[in-house]
Backbone as JSON, one array per atom type, in Angstrom:
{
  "sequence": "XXXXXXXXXXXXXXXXXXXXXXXXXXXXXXXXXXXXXXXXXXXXXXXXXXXXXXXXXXXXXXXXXXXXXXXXXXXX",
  "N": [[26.78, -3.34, -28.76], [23.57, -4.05, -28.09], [21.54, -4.23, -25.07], [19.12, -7.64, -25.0], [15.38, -7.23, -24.52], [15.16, -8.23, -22.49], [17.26, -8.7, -20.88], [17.91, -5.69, -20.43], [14.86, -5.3, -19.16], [15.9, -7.2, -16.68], [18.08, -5.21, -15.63], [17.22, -2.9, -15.31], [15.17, -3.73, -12.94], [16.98, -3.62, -10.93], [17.51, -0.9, -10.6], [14.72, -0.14, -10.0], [12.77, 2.43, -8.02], [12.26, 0.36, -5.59], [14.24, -1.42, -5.56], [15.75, 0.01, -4.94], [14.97, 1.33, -2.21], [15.42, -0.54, -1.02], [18.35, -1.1, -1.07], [18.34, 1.07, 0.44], [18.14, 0.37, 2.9], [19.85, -1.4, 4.22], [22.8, -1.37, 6.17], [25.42, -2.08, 5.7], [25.85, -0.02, 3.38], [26.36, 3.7, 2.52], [23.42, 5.71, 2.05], [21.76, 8.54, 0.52], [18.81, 10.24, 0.13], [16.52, 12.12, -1.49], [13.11, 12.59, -1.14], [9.99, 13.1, -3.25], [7.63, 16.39, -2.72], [5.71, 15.0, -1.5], [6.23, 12.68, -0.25], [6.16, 10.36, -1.04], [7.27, 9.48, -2.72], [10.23, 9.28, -4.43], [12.48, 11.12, -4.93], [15.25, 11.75, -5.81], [18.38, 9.8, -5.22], [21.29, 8.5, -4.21], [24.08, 6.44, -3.85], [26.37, 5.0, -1.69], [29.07, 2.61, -1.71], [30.94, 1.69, 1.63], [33.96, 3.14, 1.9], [34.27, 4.69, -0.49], [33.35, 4.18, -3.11], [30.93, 4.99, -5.68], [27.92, 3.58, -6.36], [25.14, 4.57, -7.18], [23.64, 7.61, -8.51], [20.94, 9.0, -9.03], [18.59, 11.06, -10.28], [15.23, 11.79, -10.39], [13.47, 12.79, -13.39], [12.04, 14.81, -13.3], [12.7, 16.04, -11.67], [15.47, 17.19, -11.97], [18.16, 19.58, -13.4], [18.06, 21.43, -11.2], [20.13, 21.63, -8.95], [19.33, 19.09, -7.43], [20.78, 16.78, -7.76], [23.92, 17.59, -7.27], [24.01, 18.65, -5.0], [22.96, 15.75, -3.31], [25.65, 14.59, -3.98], [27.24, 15.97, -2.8], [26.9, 15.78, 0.03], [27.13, 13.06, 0.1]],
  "CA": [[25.83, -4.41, -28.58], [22.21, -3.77, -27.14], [20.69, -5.71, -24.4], [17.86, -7.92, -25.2], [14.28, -6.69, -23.95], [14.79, -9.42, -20.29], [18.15, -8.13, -19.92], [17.5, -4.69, -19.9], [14.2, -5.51, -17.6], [16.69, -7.46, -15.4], [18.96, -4.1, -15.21], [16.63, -1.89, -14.56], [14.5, -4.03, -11.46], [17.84, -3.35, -10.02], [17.86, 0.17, -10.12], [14.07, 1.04, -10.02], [12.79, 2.89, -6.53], [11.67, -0.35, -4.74], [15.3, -1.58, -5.3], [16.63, 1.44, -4.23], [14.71, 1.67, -0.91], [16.0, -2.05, 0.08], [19.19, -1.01, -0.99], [18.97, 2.32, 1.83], [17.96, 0.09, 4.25], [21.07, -2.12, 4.04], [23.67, -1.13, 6.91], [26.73, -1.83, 4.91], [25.91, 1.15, 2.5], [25.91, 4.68, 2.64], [22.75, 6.21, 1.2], [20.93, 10.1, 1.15], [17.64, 10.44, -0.43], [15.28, 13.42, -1.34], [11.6, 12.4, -1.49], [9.07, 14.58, -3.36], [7.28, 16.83, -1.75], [4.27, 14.13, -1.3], [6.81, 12.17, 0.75], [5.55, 9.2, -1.33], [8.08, 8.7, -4.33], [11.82, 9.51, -4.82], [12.84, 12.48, -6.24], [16.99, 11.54, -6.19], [18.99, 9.08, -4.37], [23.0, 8.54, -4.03], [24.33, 5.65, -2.95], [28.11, 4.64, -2.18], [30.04, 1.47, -0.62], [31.89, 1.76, 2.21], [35.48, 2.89, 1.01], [34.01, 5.75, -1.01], [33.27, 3.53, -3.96], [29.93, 5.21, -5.9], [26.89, 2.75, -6.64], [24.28, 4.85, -7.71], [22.97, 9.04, -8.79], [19.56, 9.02, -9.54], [17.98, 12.02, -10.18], [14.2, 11.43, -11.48], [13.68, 13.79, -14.59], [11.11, 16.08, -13.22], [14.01, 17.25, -10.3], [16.56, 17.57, -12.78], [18.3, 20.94, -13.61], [17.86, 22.1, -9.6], [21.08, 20.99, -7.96], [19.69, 18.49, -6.27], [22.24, 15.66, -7.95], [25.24, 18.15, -6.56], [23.81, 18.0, -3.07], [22.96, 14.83, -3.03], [26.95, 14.13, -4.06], [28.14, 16.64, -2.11], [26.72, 15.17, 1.04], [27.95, 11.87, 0.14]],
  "C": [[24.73, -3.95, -27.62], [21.83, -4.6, -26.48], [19.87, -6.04, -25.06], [16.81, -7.6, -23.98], [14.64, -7.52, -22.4], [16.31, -8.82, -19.81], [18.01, -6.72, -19.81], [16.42, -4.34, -18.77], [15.2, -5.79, -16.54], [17.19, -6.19, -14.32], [18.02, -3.28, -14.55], [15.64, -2.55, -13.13], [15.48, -3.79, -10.9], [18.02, -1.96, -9.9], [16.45, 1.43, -9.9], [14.03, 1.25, -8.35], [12.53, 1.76, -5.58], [13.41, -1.09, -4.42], [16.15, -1.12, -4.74], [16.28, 1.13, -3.14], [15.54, 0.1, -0.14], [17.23, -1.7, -0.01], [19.75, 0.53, 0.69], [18.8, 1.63, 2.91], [18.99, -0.88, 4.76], [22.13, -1.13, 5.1], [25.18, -0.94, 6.46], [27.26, -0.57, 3.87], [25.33, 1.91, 3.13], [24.86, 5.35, 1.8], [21.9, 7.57, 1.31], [19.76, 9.87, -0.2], [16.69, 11.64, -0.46], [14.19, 12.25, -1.97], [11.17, 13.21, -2.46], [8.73, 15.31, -2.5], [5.96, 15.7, -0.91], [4.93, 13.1, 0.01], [6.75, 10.47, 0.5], [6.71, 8.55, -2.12], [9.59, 9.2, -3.91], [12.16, 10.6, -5.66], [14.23, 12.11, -6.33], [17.21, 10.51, -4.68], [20.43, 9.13, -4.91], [23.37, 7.34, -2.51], [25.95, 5.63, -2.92], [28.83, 3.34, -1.12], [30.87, 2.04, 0.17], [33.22, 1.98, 1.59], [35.3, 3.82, -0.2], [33.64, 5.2, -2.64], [31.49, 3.94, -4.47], [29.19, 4.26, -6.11], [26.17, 3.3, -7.73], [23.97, 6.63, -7.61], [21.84, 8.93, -9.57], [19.21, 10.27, -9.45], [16.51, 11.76, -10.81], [14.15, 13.39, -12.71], [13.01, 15.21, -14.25], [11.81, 16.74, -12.15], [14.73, 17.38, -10.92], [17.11, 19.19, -13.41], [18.01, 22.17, -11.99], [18.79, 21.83, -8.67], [20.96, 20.15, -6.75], [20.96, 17.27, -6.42], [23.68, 16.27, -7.08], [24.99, 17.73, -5.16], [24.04, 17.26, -2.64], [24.63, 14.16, -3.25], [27.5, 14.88, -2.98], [27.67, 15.98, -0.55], [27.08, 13.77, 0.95], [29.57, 12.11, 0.46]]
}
């Protein structure tokens, strides 16, 4: 079964970068982030609940294939 077009919007406002950043600034969760180099955008994030419980591996597409996803896990 496919979402419809509002639930897929829904899903994804929850996981684009503006969601993300409120989510790193949240105390209860652990989160590591690479920037670009511009210092502007998100190149990968990794989030995880307290209790080792994953959330989120973002890698955007144009960092992909460069180990930063490992890193970014492995430092989680």
């Amino acid at each position: 079964m496919s979402p419809t077009p509002a639930e897929a919007e829904a899903f994804l406002s929850t996981i684009g970068e503006p969601a993300i950043r409120v989510l790193v600034a949240r105390v209860d969760l652990d989160y590591v982030v690479a920037e670009d180099p511009t210092g502007e955008a998100l190149a990968a994030a990794a989030g995880m609940r307290r209790g080792g419980v994953l959330m989120h591996l973002f890698v955007h597409p144009a960092y992909q294939r460069q180990g930063l996803g490992r890193r970014l896990w492995e430092l989680m």
